[in-house]
C-alpha positions as CSV (number, residue, x, y, z in Angstrom):
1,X,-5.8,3.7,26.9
2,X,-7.8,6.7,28.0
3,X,-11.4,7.1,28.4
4,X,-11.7,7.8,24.9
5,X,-10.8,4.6,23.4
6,X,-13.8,3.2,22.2
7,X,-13.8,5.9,19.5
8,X,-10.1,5.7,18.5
9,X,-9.4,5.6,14.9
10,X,-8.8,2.1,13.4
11,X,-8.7,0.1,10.9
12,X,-11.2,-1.8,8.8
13,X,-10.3,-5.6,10.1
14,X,-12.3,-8.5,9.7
15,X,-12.4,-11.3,11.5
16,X,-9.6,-13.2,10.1
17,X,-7.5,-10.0,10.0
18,X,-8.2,-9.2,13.4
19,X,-7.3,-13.1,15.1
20,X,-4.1,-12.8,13.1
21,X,-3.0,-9.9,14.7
22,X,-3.9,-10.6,17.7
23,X,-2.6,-14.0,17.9
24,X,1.3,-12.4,16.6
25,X,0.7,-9.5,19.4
26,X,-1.5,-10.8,22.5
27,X,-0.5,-7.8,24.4
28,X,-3.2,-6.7,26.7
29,X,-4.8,-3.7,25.2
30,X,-8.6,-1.9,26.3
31,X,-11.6,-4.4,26.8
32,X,-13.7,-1.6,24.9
33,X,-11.3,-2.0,22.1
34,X,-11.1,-5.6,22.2
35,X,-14.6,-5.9,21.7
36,X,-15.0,-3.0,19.5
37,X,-12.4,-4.9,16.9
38,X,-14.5,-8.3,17.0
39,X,-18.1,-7.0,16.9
40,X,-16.5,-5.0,13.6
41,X,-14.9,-7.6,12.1
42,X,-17.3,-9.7,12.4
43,X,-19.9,-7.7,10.5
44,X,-16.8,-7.0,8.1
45,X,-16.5,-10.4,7.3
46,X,-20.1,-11.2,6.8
47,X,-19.9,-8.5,4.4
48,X,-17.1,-9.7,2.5
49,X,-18.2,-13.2,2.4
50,X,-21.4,-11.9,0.7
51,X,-19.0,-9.6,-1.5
52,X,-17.2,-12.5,-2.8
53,X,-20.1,-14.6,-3.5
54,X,-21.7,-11.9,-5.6
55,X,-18.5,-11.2,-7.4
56,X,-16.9,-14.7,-7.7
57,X,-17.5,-15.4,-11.1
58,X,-17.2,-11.8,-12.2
59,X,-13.9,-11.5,-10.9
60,X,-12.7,-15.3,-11.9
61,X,-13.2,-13.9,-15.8
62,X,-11.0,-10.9,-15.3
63,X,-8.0,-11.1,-17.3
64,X,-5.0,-8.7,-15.7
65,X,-3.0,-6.8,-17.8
66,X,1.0,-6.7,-15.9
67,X,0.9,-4.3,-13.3
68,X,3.1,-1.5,-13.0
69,X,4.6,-1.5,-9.5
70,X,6.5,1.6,-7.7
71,X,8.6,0.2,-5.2
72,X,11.6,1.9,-2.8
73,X,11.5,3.0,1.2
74,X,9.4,4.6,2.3
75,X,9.1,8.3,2.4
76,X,11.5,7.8,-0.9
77,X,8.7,9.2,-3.1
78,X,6.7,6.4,-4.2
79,X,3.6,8.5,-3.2
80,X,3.9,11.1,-5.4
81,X,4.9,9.1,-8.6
82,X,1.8,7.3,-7.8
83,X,-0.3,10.1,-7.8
84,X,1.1,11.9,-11.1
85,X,1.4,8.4,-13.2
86,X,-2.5,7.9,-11.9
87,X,-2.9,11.2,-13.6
88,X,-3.1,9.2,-17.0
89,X,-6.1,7.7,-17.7
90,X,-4.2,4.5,-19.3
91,X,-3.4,3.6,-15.7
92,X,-6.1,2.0,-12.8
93,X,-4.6,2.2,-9.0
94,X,-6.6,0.5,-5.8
95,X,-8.6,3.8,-4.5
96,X,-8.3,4.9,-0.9
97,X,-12.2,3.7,-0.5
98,X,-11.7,0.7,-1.9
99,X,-8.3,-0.2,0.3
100,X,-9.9,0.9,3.8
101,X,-13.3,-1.3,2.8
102,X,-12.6,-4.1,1.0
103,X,-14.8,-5.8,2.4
104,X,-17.7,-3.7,0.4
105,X,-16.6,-1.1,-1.7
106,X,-17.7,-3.4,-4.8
107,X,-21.3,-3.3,-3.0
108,X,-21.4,0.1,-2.4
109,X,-19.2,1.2,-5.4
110,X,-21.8,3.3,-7.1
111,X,-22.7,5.1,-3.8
112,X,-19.1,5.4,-2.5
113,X,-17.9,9.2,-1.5
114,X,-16.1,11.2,-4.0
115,X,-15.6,14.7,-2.6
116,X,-14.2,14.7,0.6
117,X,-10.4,15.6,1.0
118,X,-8.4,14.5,3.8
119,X,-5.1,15.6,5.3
120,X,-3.0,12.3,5.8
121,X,-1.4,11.4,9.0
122,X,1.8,12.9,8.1
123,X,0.9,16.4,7.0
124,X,2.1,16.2,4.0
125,X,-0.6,15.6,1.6
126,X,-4.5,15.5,1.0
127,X,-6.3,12.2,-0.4
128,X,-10.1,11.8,-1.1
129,X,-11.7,8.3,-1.5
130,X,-10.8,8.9,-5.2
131,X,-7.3,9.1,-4.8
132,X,-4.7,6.2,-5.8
133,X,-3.6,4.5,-2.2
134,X,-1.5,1.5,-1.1
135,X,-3.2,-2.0,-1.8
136,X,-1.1,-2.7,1.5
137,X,-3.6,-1.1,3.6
138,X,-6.3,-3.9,1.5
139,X,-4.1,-6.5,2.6
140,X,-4.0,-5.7,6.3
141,X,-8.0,-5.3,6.4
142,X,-8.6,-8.2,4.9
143,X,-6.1,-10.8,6.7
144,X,-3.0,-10.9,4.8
145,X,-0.1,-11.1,6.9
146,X,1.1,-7.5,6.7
147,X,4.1,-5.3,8.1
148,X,1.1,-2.2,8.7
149,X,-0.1,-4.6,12.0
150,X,2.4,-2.5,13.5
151,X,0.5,0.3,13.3
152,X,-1.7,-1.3,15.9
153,X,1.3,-2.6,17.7
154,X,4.2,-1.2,17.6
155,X,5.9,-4.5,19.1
156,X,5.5,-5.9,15.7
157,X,8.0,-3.6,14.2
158,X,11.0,-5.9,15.8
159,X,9.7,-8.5,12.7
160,X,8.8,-5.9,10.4
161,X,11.2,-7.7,7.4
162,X,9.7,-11.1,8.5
163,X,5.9,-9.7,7.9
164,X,6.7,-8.1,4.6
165,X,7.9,-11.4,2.4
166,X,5.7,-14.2,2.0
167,X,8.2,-16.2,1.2
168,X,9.0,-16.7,5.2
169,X,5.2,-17.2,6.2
170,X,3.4,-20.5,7.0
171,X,1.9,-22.4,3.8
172,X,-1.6,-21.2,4.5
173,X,-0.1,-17.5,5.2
174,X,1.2,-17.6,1.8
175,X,-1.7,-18.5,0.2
176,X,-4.1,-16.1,1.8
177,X,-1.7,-13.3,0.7
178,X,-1.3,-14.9,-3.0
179,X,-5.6,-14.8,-2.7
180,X,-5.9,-11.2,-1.0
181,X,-3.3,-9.6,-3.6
182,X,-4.8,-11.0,-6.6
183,X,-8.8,-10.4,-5.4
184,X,-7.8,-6.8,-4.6
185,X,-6.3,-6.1,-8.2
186,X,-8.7,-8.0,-9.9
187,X,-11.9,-6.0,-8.1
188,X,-9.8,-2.8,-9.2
189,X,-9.5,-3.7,-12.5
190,X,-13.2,-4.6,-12.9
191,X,-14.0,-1.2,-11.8
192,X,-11.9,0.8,-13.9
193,X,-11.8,-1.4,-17.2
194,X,-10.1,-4.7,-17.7
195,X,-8.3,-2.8,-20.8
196,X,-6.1,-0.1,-18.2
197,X,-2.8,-1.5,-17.1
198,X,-2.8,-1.5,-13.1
199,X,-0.8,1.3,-10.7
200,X,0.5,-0.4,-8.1
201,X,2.3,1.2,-4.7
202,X,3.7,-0.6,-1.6
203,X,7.1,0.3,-0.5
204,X,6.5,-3.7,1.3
205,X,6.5,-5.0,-1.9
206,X,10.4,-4.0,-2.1
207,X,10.6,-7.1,-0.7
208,X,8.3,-9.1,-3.0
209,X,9.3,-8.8,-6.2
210,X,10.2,-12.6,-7.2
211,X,6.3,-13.4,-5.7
212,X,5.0,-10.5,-7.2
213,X,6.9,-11.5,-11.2
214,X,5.3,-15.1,-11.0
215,X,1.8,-14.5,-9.5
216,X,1.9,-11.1,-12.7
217,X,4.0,-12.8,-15.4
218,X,5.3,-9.6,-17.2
219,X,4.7,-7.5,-14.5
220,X,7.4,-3.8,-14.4
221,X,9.0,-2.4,-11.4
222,X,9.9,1.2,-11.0
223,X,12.5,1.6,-7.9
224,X,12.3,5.4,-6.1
225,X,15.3,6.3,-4.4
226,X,16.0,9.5,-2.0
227,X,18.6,10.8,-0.2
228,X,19.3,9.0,2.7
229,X,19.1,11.5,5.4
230,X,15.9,13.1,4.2
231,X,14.1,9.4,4.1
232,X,15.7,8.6,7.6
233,X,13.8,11.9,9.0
234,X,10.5,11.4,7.2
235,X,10.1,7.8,8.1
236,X,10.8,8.7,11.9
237,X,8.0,11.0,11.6
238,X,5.6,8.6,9.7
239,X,5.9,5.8,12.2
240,X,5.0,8.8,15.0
241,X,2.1,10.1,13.5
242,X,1.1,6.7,12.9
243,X,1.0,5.4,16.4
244,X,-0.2,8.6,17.7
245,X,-3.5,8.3,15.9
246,X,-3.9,4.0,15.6
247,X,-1.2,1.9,18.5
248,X,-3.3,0.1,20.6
249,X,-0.7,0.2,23.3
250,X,2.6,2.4,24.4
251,X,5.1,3.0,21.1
252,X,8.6,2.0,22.0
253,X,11.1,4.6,23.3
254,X,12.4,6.6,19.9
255,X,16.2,4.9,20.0
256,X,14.7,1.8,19.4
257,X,12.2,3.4,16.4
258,X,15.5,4.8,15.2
259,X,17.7,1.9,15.3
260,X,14.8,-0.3,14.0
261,X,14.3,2.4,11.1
262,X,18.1,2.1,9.8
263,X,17.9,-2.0,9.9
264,X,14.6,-2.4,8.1
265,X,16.3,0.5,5.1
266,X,19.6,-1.7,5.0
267,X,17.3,-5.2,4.6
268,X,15.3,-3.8,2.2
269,X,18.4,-2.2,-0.4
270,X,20.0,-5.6,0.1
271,X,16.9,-7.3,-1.2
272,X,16.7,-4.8,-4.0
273,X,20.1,-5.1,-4.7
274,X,19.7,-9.4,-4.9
275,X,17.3,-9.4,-6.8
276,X,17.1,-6.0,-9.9
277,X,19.5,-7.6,-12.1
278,X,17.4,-10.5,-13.0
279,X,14.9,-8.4,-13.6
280,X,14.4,-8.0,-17.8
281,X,16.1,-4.6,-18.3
282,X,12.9,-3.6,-20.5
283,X,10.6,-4.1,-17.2
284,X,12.5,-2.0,-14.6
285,X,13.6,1.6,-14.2
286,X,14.9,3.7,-11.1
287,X,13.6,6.8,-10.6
288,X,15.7,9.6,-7.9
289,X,13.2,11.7,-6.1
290,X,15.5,14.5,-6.3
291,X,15.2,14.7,-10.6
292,X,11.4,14.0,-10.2
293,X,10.8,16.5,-8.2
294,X,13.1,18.8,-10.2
295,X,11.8,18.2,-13.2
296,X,8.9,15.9,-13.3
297,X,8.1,16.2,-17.2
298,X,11.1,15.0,-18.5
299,X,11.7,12.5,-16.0
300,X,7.8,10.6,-16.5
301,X,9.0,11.1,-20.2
302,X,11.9,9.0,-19.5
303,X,10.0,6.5,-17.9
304,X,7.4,6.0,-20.7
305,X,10.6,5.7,-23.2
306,X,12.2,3.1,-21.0
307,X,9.6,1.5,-20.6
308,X,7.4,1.7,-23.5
309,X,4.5,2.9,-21.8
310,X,3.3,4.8,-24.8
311,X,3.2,8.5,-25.4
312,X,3.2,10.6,-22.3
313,X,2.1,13.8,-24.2
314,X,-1.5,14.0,-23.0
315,X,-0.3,13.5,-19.2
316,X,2.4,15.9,-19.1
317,X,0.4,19.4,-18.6
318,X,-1.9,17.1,-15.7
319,X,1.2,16.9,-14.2
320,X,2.4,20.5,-14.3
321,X,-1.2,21.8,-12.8
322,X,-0.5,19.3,-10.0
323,X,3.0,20.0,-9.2
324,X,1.7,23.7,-8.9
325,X,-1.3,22.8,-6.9
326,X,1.1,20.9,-4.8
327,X,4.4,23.3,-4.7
328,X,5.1,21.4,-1.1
């Protein structure tokens, strides 16, 4: 790393987080960062152990509704159905503050930023604190086995399957994640109002869903799909914006991103494809990217009708101003 590395972008990690990752990738990375990543997460930790001790009871009285969860590849459009369903005030999604500090956001909810807007590592879109964001990014921070430790090191992305599915961690793995997904979506629903059904968007949990149906009994799925091509292309250029501002060490040589890119899409349609029909066919729908973007009105009013999500009316013009805010 350069001489800059001490003030390198990174993750919130605690403690726990931090030992995991290290212990899956013990590559030798800068001392400056090394320390840098415990000193943090150890403060991180303290302040989540207070966290949880404040909010224990609270949170052990909150009653979930079943989530909604958008699922698909990534770059297949899961993003922006997140951000127009979040549009309806019926819905609750993990806020970008709250999923990059876990370990506080309930402490400092009141005082948490609002305003600022920031471009995303891709280019492609603009988020505040505000704005609806991937649990995942929760998970990794707090020490849930998670695929996005490849952020940090690249390495990890030749078990990138392995990291996404509980199901194939260690016993104590499994339940850590069981306890970080559930604490997450519990906090956010005590923030926004035990009453609003949860918004939730991780292309990971793709490979999830059987965990994901019995820890949320009645739990929906919507699936995004895009053309192939045009995901293949995006995804290359998330995973290299990606390292560019957070590996910790040298990204591998782009035929192996490429290769490694086509293997993780194939795994992922196969579990899809293994497990959608025993889904109930009143708690799934598949959404193309291509129709929503076409014509995003009548294909959210689809979605409400399949899946009786209630009336759309009031949401439809939200969406209109932000498809014309957001012509890209």
């Amino acid at each position: 790393m350069n001489s800059g590395a001490w003030s390198r972008p990174a993750f919130n990690l605690n403690l726990s987080a931090w030992r995991g990752i290290r212990g899956r990738n013990p590559e030798p990375i800068d001392r400056r960062l090394e320390l840098r990543f415990y000193l943090a997460g150890s403060v991180l930790s303290a302040l989540g152990t207070l966290q949880r001790r404040l909010y224990r009871s609270v949170l052990a009285r909150v009653d979930l509704r079943p989530p909604l969860f958008l699922v698909g590849h990534w770059r297949s459009g899961t993003t922006l159905l997140h951000e127009l369903l979040a549009l309806d005030e019926s819905f609750a999604a993990p806020s970008t503050y709250a999923c990059f500090n876990p370990h506080q956001f309930l402490l400092a909810r009141h005082r948490a930023p609002t305003a600022t807007r920031l471009t995303r590592p891709t280019g492609d879109m603009t988020v505040s604190p505000s704005s609806p964001q991937e649990e995942e990014f929760a998970m990794l921070c707090m020490g849930a086995t998670s695929p996005y430790e490849a952020f940090l090191f690249p390495s990890a992305l030749r078990r990138f399957e392995d990291l996404c599915d509980p199901d194939l961690f260690e016993h104590a793995q499994q339940l850590q994640w069981n306890d970080a997904i559930t604490w997450i979506l519990k906090a956010t629903a005590y923030v926004s109002g035990v009453e609003r059904r949860l918004l939730v968007k991780s292309p990971a949990n793709s490979f999830r869903i059987p965990r994901l149906s019995a820890l949320f009994p009645g739990a929906m799925f919507i699936r995004l799909v895009r053309e192939p091509c045009a995901v293949f292309a995006s995804t290359l250029k998330l995973w290299q914006s990606m390292w560019e501002r957070y590996a910790l060490v040298a990204p591998p040589v782009r035929e192996i991103l490429t290769e490694r890119i086509m293997e993780t899409r194939l795994a992922l349609e196969r579990r899809l494809q293994s497990v959608w029909p025993a889904l109930p066919a009143d708690r799934v729908a598949t959404v193309h990217y291509e129709e929503l973007v076409a014509d995003p009105c009548h294909t959210i009013g689809l979605l409400y009708e399949w899946l009786a999500l209630g009336d759309p009316s009031p949401l439809l013009p939200k969406v209109s101003e932000y498809m014309a805010r957001n012509r890209r």
